[in-house]
FIRO-747580 format. One line per field, with one value per residue (C-alpha): residue in one letter; x negated, y, z negated. Coordinates in nm, 3 decimals, padded with zeros to 5 digits. Example, Ala and Ser with C-alpha at 12.3 -4.5 7.8 and 13.67 -1.06 7.14 Angstrom:
type = c(A, S)
X = c(-01.230, -01.367)
Y = c(-00.450, -00.106)
Z = c(-00.780, -00.714)
//
This chain:
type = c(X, X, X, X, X, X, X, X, X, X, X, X, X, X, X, X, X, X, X, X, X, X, X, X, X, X, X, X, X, X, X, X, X, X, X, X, X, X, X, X, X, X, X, X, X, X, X, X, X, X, X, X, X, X, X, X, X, X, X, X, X, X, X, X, X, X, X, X, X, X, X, X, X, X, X, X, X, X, X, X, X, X, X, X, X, X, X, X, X, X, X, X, X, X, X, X, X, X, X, X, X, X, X, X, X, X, X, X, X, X, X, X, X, X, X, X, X, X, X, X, X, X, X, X, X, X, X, X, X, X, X, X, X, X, X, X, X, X, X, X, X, X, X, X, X, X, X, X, X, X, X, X, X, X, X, X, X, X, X, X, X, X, X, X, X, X, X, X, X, X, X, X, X, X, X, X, X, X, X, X, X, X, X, X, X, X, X, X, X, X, X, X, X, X, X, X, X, X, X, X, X, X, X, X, X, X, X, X, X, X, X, X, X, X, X, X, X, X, X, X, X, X, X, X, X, X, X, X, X, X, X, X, X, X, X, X, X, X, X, X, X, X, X, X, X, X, X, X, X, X, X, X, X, X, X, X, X, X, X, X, X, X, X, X, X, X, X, X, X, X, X, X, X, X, X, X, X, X, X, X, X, X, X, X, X, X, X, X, X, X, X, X, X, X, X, X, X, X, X, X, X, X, X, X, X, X, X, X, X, X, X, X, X, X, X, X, X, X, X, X, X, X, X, X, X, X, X, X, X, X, X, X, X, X, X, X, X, X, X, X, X, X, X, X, X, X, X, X, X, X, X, X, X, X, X, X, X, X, X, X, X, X, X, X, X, X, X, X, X, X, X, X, X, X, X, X, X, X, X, X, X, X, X, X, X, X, X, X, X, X, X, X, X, X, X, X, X, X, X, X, X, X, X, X, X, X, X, X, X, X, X, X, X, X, X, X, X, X, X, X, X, X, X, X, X, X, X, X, X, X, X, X, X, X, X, X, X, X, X, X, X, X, X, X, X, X, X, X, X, X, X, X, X, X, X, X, X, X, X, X, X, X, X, X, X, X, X, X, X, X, X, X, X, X, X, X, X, X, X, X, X, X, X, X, X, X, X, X, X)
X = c(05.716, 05.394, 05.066, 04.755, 04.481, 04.238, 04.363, 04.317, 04.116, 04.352, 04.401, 04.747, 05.049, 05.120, 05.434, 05.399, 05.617, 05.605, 05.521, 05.852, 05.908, 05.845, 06.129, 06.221, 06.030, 05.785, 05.417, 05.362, 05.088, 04.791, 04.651, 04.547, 04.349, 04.730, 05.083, 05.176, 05.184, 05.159, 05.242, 05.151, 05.425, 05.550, 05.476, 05.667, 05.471, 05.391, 05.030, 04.834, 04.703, 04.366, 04.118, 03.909, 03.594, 03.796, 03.816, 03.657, 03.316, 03.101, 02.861, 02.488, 02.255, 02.040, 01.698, 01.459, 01.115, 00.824, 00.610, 00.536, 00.286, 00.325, 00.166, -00.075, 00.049, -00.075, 00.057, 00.434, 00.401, 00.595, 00.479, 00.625, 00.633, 00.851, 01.062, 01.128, 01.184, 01.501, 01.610, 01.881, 01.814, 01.870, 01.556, 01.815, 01.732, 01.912, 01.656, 01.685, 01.433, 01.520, 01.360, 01.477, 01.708, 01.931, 01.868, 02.288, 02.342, 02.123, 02.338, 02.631, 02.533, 02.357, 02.774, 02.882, 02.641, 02.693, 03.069, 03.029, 02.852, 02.520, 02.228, 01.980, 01.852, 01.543, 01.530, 01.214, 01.121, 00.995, 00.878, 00.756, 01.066, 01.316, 01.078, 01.152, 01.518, 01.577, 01.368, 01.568, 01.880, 01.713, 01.771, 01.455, 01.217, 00.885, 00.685, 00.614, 00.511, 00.562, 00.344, 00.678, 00.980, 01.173, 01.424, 01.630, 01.445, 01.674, 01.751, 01.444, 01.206, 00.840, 00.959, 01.189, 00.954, 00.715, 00.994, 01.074, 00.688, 00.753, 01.060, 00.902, 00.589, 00.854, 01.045, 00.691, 00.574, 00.915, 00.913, 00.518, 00.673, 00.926, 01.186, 01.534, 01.575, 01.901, 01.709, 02.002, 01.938, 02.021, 02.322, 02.472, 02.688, 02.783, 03.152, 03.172, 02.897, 02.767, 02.564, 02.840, 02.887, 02.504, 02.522, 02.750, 02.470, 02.157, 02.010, 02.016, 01.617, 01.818, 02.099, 02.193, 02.435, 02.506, 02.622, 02.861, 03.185, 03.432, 03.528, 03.456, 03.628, 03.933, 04.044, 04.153, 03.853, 03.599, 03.273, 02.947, 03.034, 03.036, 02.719, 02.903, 02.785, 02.401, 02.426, 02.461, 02.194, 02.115, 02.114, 01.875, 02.031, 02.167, 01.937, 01.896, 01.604, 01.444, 01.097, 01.049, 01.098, 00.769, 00.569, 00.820, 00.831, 00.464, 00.467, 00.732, 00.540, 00.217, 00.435, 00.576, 00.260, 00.101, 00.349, 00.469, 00.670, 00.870, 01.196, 01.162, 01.507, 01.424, 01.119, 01.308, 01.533, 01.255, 01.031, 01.335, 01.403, 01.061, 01.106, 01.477, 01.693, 01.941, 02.124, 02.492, 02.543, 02.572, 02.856, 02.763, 02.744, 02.323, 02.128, 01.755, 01.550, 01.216, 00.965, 00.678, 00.345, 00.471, 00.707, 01.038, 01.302, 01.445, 01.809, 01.947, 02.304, 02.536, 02.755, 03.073, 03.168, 03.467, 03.324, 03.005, 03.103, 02.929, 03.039, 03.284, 03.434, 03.540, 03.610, 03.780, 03.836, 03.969, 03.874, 03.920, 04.221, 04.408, 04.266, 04.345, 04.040, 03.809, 03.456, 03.113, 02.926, 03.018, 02.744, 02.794, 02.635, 02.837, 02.850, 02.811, 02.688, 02.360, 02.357, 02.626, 02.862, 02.818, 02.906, 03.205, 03.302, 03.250, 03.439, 03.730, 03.738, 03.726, 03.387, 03.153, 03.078, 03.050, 03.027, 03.301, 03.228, 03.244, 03.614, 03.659, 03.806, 04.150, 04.041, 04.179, 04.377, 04.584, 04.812, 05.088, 04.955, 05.269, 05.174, 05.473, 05.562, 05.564, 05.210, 05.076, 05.305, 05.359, 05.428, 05.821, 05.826, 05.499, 05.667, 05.448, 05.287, 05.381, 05.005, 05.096, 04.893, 04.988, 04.888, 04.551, 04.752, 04.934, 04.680, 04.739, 04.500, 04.197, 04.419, 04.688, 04.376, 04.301, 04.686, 04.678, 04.358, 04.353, 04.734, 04.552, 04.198, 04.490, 04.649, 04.269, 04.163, 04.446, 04.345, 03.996, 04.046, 04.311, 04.092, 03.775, 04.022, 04.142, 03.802, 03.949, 03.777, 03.985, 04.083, 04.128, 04.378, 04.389, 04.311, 04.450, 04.289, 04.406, 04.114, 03.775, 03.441, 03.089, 02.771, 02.850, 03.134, 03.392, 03.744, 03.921, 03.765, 03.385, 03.306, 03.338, 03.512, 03.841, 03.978, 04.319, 04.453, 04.549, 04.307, 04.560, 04.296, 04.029, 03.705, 03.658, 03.305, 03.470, 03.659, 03.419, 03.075, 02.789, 03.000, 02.891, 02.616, 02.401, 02.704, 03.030, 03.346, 03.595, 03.668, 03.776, 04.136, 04.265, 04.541, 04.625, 04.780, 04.490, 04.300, 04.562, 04.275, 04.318, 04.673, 04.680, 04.686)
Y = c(04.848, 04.686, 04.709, 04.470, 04.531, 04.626, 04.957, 05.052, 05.066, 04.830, 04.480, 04.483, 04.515, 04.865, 05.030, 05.329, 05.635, 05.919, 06.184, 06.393, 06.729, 06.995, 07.103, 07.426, 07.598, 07.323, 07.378, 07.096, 06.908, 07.028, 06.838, 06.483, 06.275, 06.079, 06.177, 05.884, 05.801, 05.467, 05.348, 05.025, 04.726, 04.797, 05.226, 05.483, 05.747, 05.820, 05.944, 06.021, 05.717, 05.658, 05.762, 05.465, 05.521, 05.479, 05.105, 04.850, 04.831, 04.481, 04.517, 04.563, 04.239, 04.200, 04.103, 03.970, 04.204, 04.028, 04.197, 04.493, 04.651, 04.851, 04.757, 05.026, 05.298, 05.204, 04.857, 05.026, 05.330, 05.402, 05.191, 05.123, 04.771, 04.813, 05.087, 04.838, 04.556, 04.735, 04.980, 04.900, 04.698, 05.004, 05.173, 05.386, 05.428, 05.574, 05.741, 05.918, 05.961, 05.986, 06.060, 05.836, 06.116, 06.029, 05.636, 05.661, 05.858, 05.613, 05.317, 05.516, 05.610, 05.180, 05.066, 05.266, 05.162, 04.795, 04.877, 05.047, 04.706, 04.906, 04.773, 04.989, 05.202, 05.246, 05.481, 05.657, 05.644, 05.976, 05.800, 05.492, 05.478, 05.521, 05.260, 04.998, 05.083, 05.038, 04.716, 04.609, 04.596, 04.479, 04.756, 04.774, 05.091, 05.228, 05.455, 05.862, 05.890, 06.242, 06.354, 06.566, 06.561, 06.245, 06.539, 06.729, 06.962, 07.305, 07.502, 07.747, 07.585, 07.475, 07.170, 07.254, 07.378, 07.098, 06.860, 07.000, 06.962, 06.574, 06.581, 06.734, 06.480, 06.155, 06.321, 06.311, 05.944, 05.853, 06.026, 05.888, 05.522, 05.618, 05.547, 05.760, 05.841, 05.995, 06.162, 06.255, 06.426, 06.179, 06.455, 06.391, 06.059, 05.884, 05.734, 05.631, 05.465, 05.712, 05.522, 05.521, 05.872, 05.938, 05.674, 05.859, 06.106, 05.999, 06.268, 06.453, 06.524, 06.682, 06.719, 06.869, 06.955, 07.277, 07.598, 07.745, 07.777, 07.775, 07.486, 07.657, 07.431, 07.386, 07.092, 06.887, 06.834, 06.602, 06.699, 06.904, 07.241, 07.541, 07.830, 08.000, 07.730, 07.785, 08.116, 08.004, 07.829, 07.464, 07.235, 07.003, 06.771, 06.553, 06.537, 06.299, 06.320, 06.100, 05.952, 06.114, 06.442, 06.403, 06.717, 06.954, 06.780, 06.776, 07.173, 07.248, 07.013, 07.196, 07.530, 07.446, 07.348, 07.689, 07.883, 07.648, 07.913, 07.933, 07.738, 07.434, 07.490, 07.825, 07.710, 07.370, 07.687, 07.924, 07.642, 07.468, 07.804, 07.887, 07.849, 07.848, 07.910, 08.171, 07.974, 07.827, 07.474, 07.138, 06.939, 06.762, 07.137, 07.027, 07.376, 07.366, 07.443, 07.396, 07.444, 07.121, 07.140, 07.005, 07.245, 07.101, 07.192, 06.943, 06.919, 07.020, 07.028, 07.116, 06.846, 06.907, 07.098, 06.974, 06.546, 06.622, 06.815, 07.064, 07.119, 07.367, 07.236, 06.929, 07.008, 07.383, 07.447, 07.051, 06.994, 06.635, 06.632, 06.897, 06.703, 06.351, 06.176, 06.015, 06.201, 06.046, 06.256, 06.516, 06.684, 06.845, 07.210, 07.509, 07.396, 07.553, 07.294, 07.107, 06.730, 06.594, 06.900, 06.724, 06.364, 06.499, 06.609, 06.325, 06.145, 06.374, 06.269, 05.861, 05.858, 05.836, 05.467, 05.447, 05.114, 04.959, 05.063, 05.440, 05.378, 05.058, 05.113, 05.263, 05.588, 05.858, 06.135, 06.254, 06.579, 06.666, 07.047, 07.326, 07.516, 07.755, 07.815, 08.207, 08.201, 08.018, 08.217, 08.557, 08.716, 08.598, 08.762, 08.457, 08.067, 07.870, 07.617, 07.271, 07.229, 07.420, 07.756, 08.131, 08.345, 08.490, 08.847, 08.717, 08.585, 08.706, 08.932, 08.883, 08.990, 08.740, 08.483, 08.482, 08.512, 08.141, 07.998, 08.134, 07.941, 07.633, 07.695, 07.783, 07.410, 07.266, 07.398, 07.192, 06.910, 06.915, 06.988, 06.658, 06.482, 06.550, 06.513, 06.175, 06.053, 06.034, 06.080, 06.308, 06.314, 06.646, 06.722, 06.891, 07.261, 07.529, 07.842, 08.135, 08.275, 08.088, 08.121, 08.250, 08.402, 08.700, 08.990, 08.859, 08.949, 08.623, 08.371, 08.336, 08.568, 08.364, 08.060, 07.899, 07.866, 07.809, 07.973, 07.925, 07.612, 07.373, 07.099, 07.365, 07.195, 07.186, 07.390, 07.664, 07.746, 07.533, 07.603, 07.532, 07.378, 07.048, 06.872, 06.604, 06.348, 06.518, 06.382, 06.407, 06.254, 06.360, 06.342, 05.971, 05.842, 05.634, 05.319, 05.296, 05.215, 05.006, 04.918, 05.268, 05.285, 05.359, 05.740)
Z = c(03.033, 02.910, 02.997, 02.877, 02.632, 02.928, 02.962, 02.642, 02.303, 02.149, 02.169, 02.116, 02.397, 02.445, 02.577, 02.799, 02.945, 03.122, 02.884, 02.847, 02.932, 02.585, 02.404, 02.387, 02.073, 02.038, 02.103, 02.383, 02.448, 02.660, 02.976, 02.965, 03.217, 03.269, 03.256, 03.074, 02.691, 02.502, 02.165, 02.005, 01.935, 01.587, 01.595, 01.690, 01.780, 02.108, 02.207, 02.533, 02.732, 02.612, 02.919, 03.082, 02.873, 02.580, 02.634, 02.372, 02.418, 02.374, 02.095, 02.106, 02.063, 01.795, 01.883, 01.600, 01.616, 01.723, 01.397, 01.234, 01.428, 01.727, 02.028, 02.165, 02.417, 02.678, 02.677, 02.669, 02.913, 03.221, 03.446, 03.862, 03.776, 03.471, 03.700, 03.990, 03.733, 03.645, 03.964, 04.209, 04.479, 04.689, 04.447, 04.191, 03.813, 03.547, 03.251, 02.939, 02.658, 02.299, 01.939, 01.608, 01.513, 01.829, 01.843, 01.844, 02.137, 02.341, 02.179, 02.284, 02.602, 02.688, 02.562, 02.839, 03.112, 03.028, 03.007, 03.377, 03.467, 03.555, 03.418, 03.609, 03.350, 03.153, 02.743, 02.714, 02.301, 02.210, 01.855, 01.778, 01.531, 01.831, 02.034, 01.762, 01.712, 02.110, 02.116, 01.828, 02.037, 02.329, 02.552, 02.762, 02.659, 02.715, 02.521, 02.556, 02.203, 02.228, 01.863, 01.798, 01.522, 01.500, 01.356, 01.531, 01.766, 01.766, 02.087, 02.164, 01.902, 01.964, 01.950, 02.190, 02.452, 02.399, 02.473, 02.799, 02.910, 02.817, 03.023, 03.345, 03.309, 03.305, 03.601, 03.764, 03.668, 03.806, 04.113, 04.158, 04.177, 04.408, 04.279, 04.335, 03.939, 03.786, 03.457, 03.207, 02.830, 02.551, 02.513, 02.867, 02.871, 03.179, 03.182, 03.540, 03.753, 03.962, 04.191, 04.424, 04.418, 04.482, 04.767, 04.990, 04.983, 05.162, 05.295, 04.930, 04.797, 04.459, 04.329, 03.984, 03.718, 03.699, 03.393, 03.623, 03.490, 03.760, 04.017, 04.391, 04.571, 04.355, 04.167, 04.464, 04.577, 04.411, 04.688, 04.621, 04.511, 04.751, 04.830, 04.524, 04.278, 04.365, 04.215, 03.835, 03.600, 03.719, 03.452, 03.429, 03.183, 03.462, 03.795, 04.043, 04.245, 04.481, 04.543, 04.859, 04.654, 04.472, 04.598, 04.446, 04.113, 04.086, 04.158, 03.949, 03.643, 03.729, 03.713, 03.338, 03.223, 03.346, 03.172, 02.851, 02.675, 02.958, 02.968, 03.193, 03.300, 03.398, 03.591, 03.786, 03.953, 04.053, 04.203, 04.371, 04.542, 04.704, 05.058, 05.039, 05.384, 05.425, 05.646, 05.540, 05.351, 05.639, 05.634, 05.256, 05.088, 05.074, 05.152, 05.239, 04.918, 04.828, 05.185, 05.145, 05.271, 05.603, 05.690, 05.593, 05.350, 05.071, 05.088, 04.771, 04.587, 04.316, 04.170, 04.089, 03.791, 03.704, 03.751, 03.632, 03.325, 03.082, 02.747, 02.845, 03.190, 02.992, 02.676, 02.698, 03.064, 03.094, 03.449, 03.431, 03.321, 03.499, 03.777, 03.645, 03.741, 03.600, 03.499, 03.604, 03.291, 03.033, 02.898, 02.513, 02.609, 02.500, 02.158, 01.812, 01.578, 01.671, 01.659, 01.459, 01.616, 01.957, 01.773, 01.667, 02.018, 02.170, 01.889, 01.931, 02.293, 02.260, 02.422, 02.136, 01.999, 01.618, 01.451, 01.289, 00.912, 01.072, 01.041, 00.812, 00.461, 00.327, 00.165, 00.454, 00.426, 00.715, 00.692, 00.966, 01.044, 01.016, 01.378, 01.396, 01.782, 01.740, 01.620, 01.930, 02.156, 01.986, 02.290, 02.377, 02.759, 02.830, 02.809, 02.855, 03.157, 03.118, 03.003, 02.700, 02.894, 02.967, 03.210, 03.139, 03.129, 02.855, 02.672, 02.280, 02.074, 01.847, 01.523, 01.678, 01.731, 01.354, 01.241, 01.377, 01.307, 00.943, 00.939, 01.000, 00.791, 00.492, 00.566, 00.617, 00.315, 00.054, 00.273, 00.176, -00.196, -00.225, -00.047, -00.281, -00.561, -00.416, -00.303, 00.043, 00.358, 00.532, 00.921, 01.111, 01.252, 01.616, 01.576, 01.842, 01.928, 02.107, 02.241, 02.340, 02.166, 02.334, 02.216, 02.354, 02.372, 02.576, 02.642, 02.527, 02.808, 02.922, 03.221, 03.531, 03.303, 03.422, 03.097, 03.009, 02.670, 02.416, 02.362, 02.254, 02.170, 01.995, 01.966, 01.580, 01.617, 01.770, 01.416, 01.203, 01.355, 01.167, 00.892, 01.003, 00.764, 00.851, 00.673, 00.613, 00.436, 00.746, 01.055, 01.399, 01.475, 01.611, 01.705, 01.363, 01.576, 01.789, 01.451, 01.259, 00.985, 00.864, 00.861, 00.472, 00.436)
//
């Protein structure tokens, strides 16, 4: 059968299957978002159905700049007339901020939104650099001109800790209009609308991502998550919080800017819980938080783990895809190589959006990895799942953890010496790990984490960490016939 270009990245007729049962002896594949493969006309190799946010995105326009000086602050702030110029008609915004050292994960993240068809959405410019780089493309801006690095800022830094007062301040100004606002980090990219999903959800004051590891209502179920997901660390990288909500985001600004070398994170959590009811979730899984000056509780909640992903429910754990459904946001936390380590993610995934030239040319280099069965599965008495998984009892040891990824570093290694002796830019190729990676001691998985081993798709910073430089003469695994322009290996 044939399906069109729509569903995919290509613009060529693709043929698809159901993807066939492993062979005995044969490391299978790990869980995708679809049980189906495709190939393009003309190949035969069969890959995983490319996921919905893979599709072909339109390109950004290119708007002339009026000159070469900046207009003064204060004619580009925040303003409620700017924020109802471009909210819903129902009053719903979608805002990030971002400095000139991430211009391309706001271009990334604007392809999506006008993909999605949601044009609701406002990018704060931390940098008058960033300000002209989004006014460039005519995506429509404002200015926080936040005095900081147009670097990157470093987990924990000063820079850091003055970026999360900037944050709190444009939650506030947003709030102050009135408007509902969805406030995402430049890091957290939305690949389904979500407006419909925050819709079904009106008497919500907040609701927020979450660091908790473990879906509490099982993967069946796609609602708020359970009392047992207000006991991790909310994440503020994804929150939704409406107007009406105002009084708790001006204490909990007034609370950060008290106590600035506290985490703002840390601080949302403690001033969302003063006042909080013992009593049990309602019917929406929304618990009474934060007691106003009148006497009534905001309704709160937890959004789903597994839809609204962190770095670790999408990319290790695979929520999504065990589930098959599509995410609303993935968010690159739980990561181990700054910036360009969570580029590289999302490039691995299909939901990054380089430009053309990114992947134009003929110099590649693309190995076929040796992966020896017995060193994924050393332990014979444990077959594995059809998802390429074993029991977490049979999970294998540290020494047999490094047997196999020093098998593949060996391989990885050649690769990158022909390819420097070539001049070739080489393409990774998908890296398996038999036990996860934390900052911690951990037996194999991340307390509390529903993770799956071995990790059959190993996010590359989990062996190569902080390998990543700022430019760096590789590129992420790809499916070769989605890209037939680099087809010369």
């Amino acid at each position: 059968s044939t399906v069109s270009s729509s569903s995919s990245s290509s613009s060529s007729s693709l043929s698809v299957r159901q993807r066939l049962k492993p062979q005995a002896g044969v490391v299978p594949s790990p869980s995708y978002w679809s049980d189906r493969e495709v190939k393009r006309a003309g190949s035969d190799r069969w890959c995983p159905e490319p996921p919905p946010y893979a599709s072909l995105k339109p390109l950004l326009s290119a708007v002339p700049l009026p000159s070469t000086q900046l207009p003064t602050s204060e004619m580009l702030r925040l303003t409620k007339p700017l924020v109802q110029k471009h909210a819903s008609a129902d009053n719903m915004i979608i805002v990030t901020y971002v400095n000139a050292h991430r211009l391309d994960f706001a271009y990334t993240l604007v392809k999506h939104l006008i993909s999605l068809g949601n044009p609701h959405y406002l990018i704060g410019a931390l940098d008058a650099e960033a300000y002209r780089g989004l006014q460039s493309h005519g995506i429509p801006t404002f200015l926080i001109d936040s005095g900081l690095t147009t670097k990157d800022y470093g987990w924990g830094t000063y820079a850091f800790r003055q970026l999360g007062l900037h944050k709190v301040n444009l939650v506030y100004e947003l709030a102050a209009t009135g408007v509902d606002a969805l406030t995402v980090d430049a890091d957290a990219f939305l690949l389904r609308d979500p407006f419909p999903y925050l819709r079904k959800l009106p008497d919500a004051d907040v609701l927020m991502s979450s660091d908790h590891l473990r879906s509490t209502n099982g993967y069946d179920d796609s609602g708020l998550e359970a009392a047992g997901g207000f006991g991790s660390a909310f994440n503020i990288g994804y929150i939704f919080i409406r107007g009406r909500a105002v009084e708790f985001v001006r204490k909990w600004r007034q609370t950060c800017f008290e106590r600035k070398n506290d985490w703002d994170q840390v601080l949302f959590a403690q001033v969302l819980r003063q006042g909080s009811a013992h009593k049990p979730l309602n019917e929406h899984r929304l618990k009474k938080m934060y007691l106003t000056s009148n006497g009534t509780n905001l309704l709160a909640g937890v959004l789903p783990v597994s839809l609204f992903a962190s770095g670790h429910t999408f990319f290790v754990s695979r929520m999504a895809h065990l589930m098959q459904q599509h995410p609303y946001m993935v968010h690159t936390t739980f990561q181990y190589a700054g910036a360009q380590g969570k580029r590289h993610r999302l490039r691995e995934s299909m939901i990054w959006e380089d430009t053309e030239e990114y992947y134009a040319g003929d110099k590649f280099l693309v190995y076929e990895q040796d992966l020896p069965y017995a060193l994924v599965y050393p332990t014979p008495d444990a077959p594995p799942r059809r998802d390429g998984t074993v029991p977490y009892r049979s999970r294998m040891s540290v020494a047999q953890h490094f047997a196999l990824v020093h098998h593949q570093l060996r391989q990885l290694r050649d690769a990158f010496a022909l390819a420097k002796k070539l001049k070739r830019i080489l393409i990774l190729p998908k890296l398996a790990c038999g036990l996860d990676r934390w900052w911690a001691p951990h037996d194999g998985i991340i307390p509390g984490s529903a993770a799956r081993l071995p990790l059959l798709e190993c996010p590359a910073d989990h062996v190569l960490g902080d390998f990543f430089p700022p430019t760096h003469p590789f590129l992420p695994y790809v499916a070769p016939h989605f890209f037939p322009h680099i087809s010369h290996f």
